[in-house]
TORZARO-815992 format. One record per residue (C-alpha): residue in three letters; x, y, z; residue number from 0. Coordinates in steps of 0.05 Angstrom, whole numbers, plus 5000, padded with zeros to 4 digits. Each point is the difference from the previous one (the first is absolute). Example, Ala and Ser with C-alpha at 12.3 -4.5 7.8 and 13.67 -1.06 7.14 Angstrom:
<nodes>
<node aa="ALA" X="5246" Y="4910" Z="5156" i="0"/>
<node aa="SER" X="5027" Y="5069" Z="4987" i="1"/>
</nodes>
This chain:
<nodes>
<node aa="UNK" X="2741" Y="8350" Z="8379" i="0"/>
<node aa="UNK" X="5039" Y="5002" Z="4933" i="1"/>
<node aa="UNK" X="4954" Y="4944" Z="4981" i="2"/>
<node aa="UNK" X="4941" Y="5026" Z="5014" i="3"/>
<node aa="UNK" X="5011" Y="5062" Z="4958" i="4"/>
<node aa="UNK" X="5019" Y="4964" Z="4952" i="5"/>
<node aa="UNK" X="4929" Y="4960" Z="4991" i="6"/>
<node aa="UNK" X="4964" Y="5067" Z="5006" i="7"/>
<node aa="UNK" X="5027" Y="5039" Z="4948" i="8"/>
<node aa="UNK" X="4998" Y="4924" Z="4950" i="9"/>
<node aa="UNK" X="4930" Y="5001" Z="5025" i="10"/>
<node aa="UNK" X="4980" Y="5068" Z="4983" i="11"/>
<node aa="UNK" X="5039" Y="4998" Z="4930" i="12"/>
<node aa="UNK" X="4965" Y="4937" Z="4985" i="13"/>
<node aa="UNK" X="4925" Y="5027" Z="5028" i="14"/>
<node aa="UNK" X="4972" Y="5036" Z="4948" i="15"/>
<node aa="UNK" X="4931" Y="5031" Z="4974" i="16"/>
<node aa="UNK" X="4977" Y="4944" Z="4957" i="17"/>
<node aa="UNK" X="5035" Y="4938" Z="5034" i="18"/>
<node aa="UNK" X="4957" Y="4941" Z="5016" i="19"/>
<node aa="UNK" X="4983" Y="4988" Z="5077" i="20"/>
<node aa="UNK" X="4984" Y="4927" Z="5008" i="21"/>
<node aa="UNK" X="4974" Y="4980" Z="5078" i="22"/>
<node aa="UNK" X="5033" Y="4926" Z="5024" i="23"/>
<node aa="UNK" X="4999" Y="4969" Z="5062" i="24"/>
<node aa="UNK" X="5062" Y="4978" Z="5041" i="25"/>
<node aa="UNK" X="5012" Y="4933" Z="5005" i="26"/>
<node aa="UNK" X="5053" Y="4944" Z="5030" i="27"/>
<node aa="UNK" X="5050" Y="4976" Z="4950" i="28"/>
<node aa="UNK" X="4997" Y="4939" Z="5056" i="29"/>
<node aa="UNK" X="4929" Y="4970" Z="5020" i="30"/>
<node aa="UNK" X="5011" Y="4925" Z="5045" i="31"/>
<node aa="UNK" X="4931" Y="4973" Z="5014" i="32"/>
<node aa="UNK" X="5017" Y="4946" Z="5050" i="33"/>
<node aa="UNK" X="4949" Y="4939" Z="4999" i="34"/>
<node aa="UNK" X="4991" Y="4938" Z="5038" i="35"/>
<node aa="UNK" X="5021" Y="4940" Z="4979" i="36"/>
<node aa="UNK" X="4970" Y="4956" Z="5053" i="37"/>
<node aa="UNK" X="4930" Y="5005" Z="5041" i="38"/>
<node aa="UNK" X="5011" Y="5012" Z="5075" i="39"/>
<node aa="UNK" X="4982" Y="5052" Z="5050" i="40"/>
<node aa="UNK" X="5045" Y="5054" Z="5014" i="41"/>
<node aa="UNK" X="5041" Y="4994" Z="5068" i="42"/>
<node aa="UNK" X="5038" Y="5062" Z="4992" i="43"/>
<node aa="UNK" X="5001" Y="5068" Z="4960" i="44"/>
<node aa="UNK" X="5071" Y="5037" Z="4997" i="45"/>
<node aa="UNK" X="4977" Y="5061" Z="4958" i="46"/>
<node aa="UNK" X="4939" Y="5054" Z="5000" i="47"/>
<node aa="UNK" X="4986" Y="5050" Z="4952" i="48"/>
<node aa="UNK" X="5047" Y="5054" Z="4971" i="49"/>
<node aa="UNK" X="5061" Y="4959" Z="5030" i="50"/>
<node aa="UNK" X="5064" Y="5004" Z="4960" i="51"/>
<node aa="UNK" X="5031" Y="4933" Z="4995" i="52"/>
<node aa="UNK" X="5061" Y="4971" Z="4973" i="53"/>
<node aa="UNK" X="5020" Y="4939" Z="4965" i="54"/>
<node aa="UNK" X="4981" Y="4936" Z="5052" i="55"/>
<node aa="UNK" X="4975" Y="5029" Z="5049" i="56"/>
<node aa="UNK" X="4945" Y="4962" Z="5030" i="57"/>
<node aa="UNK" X="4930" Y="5019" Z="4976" i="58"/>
<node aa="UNK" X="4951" Y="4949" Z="5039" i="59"/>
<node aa="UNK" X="5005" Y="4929" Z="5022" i="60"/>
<node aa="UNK" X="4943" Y="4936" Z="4990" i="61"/>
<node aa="UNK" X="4993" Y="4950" Z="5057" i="62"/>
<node aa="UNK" X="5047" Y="4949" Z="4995" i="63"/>
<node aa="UNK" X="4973" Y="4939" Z="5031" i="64"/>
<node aa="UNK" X="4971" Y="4961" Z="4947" i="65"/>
<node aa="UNK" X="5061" Y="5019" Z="4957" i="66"/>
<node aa="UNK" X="5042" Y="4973" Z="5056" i="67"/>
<node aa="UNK" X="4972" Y="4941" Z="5004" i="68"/>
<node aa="UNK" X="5003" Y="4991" Z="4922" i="69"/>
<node aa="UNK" X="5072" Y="5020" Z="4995" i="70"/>
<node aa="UNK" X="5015" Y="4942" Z="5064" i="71"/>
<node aa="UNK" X="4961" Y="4956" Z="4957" i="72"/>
<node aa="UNK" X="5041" Y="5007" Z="4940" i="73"/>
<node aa="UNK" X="5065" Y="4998" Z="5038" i="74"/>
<node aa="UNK" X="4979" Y="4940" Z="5032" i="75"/>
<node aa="UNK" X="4987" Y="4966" Z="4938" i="76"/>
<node aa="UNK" X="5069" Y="5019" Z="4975" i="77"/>
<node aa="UNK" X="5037" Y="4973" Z="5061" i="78"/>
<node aa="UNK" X="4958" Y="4932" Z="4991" i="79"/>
<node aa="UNK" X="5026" Y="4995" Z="4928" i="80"/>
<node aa="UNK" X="5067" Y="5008" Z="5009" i="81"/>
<node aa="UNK" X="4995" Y="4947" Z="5056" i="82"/>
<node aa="UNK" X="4965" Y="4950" Z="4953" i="83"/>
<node aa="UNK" X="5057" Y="5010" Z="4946" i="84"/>
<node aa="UNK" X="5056" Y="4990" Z="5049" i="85"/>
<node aa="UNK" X="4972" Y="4938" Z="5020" i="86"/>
<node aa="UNK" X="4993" Y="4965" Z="4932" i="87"/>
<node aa="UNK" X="5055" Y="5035" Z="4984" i="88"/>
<node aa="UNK" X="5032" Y="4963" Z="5058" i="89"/>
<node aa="UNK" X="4968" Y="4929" Z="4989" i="90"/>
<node aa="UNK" X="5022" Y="5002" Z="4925" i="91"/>
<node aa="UNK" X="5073" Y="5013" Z="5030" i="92"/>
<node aa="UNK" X="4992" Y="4937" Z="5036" i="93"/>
<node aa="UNK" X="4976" Y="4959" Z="4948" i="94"/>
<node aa="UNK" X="5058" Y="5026" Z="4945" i="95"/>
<node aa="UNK" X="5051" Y="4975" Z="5065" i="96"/>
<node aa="UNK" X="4973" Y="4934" Z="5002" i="97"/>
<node aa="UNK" X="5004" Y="4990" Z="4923" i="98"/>
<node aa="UNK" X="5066" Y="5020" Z="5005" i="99"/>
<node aa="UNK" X="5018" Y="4948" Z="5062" i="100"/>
<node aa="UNK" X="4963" Y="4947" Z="4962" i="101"/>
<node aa="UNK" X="5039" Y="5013" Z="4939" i="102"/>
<node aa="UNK" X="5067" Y="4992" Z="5049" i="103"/>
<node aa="UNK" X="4968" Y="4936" Z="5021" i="104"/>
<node aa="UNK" X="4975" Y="4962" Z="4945" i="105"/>
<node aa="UNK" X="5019" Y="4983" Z="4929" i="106"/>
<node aa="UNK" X="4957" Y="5019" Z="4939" i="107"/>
<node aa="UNK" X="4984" Y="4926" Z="4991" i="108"/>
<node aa="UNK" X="4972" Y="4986" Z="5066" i="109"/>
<node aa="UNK" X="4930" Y="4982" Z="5008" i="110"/>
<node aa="UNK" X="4994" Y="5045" Z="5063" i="111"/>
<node aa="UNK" X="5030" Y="5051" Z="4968" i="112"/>
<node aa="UNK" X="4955" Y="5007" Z="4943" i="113"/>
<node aa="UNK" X="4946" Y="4993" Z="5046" i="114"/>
<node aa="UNK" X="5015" Y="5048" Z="5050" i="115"/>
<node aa="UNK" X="5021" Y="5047" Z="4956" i="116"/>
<node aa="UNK" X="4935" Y="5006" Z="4954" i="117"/>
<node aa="UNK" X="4961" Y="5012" Z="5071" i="118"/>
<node aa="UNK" X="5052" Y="5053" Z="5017" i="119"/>
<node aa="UNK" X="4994" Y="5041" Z="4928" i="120"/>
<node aa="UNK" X="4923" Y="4985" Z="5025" i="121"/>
<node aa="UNK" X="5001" Y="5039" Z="5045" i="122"/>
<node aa="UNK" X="5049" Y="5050" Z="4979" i="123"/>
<node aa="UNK" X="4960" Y="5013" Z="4950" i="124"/>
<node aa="UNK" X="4939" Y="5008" Z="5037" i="125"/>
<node aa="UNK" X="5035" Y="5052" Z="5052" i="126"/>
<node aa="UNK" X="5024" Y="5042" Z="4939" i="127"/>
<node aa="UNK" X="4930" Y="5012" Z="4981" i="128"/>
<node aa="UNK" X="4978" Y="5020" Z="5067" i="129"/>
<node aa="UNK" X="5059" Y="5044" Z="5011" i="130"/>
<node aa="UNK" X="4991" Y="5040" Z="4935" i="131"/>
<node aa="UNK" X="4919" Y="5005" Z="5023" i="132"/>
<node aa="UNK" X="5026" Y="5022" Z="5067" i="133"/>
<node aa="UNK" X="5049" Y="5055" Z="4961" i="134"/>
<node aa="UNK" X="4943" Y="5027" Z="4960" i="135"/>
<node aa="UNK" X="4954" Y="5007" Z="5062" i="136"/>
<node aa="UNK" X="5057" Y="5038" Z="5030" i="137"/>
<node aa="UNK" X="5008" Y="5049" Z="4934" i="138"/>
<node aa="UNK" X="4922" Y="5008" Z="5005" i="139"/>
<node aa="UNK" X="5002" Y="5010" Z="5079" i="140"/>
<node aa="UNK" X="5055" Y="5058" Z="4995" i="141"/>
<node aa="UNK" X="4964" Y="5039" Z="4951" i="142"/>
<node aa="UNK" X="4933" Y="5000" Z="5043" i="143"/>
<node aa="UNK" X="5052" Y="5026" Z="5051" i="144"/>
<node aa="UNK" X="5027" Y="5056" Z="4963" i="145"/>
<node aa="UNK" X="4932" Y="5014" Z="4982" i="146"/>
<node aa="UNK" X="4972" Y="4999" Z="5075" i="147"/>
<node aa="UNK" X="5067" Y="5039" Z="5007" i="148"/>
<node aa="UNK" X="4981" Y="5057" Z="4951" i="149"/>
<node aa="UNK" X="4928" Y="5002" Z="5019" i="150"/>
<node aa="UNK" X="5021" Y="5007" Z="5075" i="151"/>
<node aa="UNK" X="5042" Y="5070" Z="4969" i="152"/>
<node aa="UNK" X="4928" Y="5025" Z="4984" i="153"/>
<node aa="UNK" X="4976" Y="4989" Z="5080" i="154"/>
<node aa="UNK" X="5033" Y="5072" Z="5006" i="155"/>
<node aa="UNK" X="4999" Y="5042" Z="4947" i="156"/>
<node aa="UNK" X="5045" Y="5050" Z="4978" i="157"/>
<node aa="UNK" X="4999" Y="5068" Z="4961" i="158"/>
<node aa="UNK" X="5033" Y="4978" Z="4927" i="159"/>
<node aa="UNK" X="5030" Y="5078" Z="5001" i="160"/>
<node aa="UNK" X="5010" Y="5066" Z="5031" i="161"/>
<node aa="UNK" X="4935" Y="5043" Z="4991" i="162"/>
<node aa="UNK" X="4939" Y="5031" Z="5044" i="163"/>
<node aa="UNK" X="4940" Y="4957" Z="5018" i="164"/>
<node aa="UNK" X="4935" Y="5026" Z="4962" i="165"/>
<node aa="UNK" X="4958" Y="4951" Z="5010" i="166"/>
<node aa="UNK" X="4982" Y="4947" Z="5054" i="167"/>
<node aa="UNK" X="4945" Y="4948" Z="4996" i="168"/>
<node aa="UNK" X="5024" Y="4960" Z="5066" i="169"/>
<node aa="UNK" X="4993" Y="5001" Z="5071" i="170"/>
<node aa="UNK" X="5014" Y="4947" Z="5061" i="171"/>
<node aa="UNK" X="4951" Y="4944" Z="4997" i="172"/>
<node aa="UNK" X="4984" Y="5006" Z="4923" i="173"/>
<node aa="UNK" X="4991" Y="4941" Z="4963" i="174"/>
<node aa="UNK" X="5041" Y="5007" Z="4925" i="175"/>
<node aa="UNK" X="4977" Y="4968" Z="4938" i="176"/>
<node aa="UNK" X="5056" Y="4975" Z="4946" i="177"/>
<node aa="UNK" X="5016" Y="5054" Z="4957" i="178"/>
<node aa="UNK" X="4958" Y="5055" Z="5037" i="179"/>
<node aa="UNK" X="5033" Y="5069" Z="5011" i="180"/>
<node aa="UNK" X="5031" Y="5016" Z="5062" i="181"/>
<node aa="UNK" X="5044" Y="5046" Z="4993" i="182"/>
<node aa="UNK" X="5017" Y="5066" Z="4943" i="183"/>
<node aa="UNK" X="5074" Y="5030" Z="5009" i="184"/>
<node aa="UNK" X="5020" Y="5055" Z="4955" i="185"/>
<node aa="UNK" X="5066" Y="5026" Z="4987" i="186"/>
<node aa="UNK" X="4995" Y="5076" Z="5013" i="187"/>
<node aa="UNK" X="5073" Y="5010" Z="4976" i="188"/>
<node aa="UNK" X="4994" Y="4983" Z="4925" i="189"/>
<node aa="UNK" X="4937" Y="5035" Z="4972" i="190"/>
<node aa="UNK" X="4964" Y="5017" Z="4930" i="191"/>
<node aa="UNK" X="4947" Y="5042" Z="4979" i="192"/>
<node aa="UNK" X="4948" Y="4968" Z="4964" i="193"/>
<node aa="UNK" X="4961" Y="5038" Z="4945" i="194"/>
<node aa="UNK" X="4956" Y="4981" Z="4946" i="195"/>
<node aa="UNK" X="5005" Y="5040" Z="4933" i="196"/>
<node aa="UNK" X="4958" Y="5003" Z="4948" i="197"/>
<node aa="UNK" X="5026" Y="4972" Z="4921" i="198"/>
<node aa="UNK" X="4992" Y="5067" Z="4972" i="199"/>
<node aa="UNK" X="5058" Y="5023" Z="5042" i="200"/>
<node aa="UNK" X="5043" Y="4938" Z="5009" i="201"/>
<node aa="UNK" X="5044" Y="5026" Z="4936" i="202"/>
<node aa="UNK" X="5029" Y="5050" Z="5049" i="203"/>
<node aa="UNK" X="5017" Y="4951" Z="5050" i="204"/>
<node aa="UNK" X="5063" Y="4949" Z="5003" i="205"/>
<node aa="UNK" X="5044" Y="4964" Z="5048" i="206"/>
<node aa="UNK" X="5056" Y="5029" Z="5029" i="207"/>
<node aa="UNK" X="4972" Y="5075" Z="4985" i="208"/>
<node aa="UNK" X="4999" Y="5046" Z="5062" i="209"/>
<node aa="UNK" X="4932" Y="5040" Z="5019" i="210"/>
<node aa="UNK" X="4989" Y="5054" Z="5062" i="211"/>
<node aa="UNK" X="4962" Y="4960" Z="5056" i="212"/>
<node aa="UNK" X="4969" Y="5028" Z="5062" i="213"/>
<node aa="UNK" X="4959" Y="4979" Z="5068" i="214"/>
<node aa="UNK" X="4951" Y="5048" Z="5012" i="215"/>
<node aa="UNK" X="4987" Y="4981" Z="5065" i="216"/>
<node aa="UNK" X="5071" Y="5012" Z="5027" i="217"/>
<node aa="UNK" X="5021" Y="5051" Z="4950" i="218"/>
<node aa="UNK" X="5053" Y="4959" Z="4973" i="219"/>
<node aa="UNK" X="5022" Y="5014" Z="4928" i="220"/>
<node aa="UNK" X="5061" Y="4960" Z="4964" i="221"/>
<node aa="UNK" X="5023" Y="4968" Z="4938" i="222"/>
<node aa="UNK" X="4971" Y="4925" Z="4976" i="223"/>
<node aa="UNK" X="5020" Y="4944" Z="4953" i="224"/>
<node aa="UNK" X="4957" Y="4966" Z="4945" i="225"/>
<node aa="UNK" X="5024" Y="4920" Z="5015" i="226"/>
<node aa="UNK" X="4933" Y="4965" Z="4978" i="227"/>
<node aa="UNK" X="4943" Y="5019" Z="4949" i="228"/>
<node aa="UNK" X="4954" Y="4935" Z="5003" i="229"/>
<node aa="UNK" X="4931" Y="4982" Z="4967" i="230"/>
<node aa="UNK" X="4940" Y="5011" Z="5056" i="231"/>
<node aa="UNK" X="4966" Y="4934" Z="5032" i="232"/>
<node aa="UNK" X="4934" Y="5020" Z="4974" i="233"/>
<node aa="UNK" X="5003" Y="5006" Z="4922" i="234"/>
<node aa="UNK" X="4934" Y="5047" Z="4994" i="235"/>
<node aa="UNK" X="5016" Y="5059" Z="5039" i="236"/>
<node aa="UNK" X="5060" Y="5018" Z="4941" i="237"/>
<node aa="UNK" X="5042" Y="5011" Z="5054" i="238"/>
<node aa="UNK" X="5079" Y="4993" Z="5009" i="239"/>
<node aa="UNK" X="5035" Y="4999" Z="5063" i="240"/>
<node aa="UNK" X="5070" Y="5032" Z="5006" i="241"/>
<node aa="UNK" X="5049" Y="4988" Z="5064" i="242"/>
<node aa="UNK" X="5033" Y="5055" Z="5018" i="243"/>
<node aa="UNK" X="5068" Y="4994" Z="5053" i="244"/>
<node aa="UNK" X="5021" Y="5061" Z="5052" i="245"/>
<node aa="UNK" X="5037" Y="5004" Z="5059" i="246"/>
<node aa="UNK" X="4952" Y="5013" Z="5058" i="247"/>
<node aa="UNK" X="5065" Y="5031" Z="5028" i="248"/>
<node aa="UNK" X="4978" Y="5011" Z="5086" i="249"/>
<node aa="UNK" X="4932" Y="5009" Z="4985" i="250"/>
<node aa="UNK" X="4934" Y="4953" Z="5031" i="251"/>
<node aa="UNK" X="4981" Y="4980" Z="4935" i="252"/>
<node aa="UNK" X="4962" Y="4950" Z="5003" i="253"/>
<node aa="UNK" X="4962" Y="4942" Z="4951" i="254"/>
<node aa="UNK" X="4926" Y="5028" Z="4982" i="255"/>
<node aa="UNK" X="5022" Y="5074" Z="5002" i="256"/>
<node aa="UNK" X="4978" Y="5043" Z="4944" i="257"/>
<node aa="UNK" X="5053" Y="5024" Z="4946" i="258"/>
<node aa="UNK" X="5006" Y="5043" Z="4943" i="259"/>
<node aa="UNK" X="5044" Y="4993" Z="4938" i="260"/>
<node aa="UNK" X="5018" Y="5054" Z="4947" i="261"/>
<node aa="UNK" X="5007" Y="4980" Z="4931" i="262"/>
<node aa="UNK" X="5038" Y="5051" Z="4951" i="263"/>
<node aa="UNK" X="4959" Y="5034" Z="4952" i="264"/>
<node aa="UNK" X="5028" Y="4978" Z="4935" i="265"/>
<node aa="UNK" X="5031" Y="5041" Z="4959" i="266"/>
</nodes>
């Protein structure tokens, strides 16, 4: 209660006859527009309009057969490898043993020896090469299993943070395009007002300065912060937008409602 009449009389010392009213609109601090990174039909849809949502929770799920089968695929094909390597790895075991028993046997001088031996590096030789071609297929192999891996996290998707659900461009049986929009979550908690000044004023704005704001529609008046003055996306209209912070305190305030900020009549 203290607080609140507190803001009132700031607000009505600062609210004078010749201060600058400037209209804004309220927007999230936090937009997540969740896309699609694979095409696929929708099995399942977790969320619906207006839900609030926190971090991983499930927001809809794509049909997993075809990625099932991929992902079996790839595993498969990383089992095989390993196989392969162990059994050159296995054979060129045997071969460096029978070197080693031939060198027991025979002197450096023999005929056989000689012989034998050359046939033996031969082939040692040989298996080395297929067992560092069998390694490489293996390195190659596990990363097109961490990637099946990774792509199989996308199957379900999950809300990247705590917000509302605003917009929703999904339903069961949809088929989803890379990179198309599924999904807009906005974070109701941390929000801005958004207001575009004109240069003839902006000398009286800077960061960190503190202005009156108010929501008409709800009646609800308290104090702001200046934290951003930025150049406007379109160059032509001579425009500069200023983000202004506030504390929504327990009030619906919601992105897209209309604001108002006071700026002190200078002096």
């Amino acid at each position: 209660m203290k607080k609140i009449i507190l803001v009132a009389l700031l607000l009505n010392v600062w609210v004078q006859a010749g201060d600058t009213t400037l209209t804004g609109t309220v927007v999230s601090d936090g937009q997540k527009m969740i896309g699609s990174r694979f095409m696929g039909y929708i099995k399942k849809v977790f969320v619906k309009l207006g839900d609030k949502v926190k971090r991983e929770d499930d927001l809809y799920e794509l049909e997993s057969a075809e990625f099932d089968m991929m992902k079996s695929q790839a595993d498969l094909m990383l089992e095989q490898s390993k196989i392969v390597v162990e059994y050159w790895r296995e054979r060129l075991k045997n071969i460096n043993t029978k070197k080693l028993r031939l060198k027991q046997t025979y002197r450096n001088d023999n005929k056989t020896y000689i012989t034998d031996m050359y046939d033996l590096d031969a082939q040692a030789a040989n298996m080395e090469t297929m067992l560092e071609a069998m390694q490489i297929m293996v390195k190659e192999a596990n990363i097109k299993a961490k990637e099946m891996a990774s792509t199989y996290n996308y199957i379900k998707m999950k809300a990247p943070s705590d917000g509302v659900v605003v917009e929703k461009n999904i339903k069961v049986g949809d088929m989803v395009m890379p990179g198309m929009l599924t999904i807009m979550i906005v974070d109701t908690e941390n929000l801005e007002i958004d207001v575009s000044i004109s240069e003839s004023i902006i000398s009286r704005v800077k960061t960190g300065e503190k202005v009156p704001v108010e929501i008409p529609s709800l009646n609800y008046k308290t104090i702001g912060i200046i934290h951003a003055i930025v150049p406007d996306a379109n160059p032509m209209t001579h425009k500069i937008k200023m983000r202004v912070r506030f504390d929504r305190g327990t009030k619906n305030i919601f992105p897209g409602m209309y604001a108002k900020v006071t700026l002190k009549d200078p002096q």
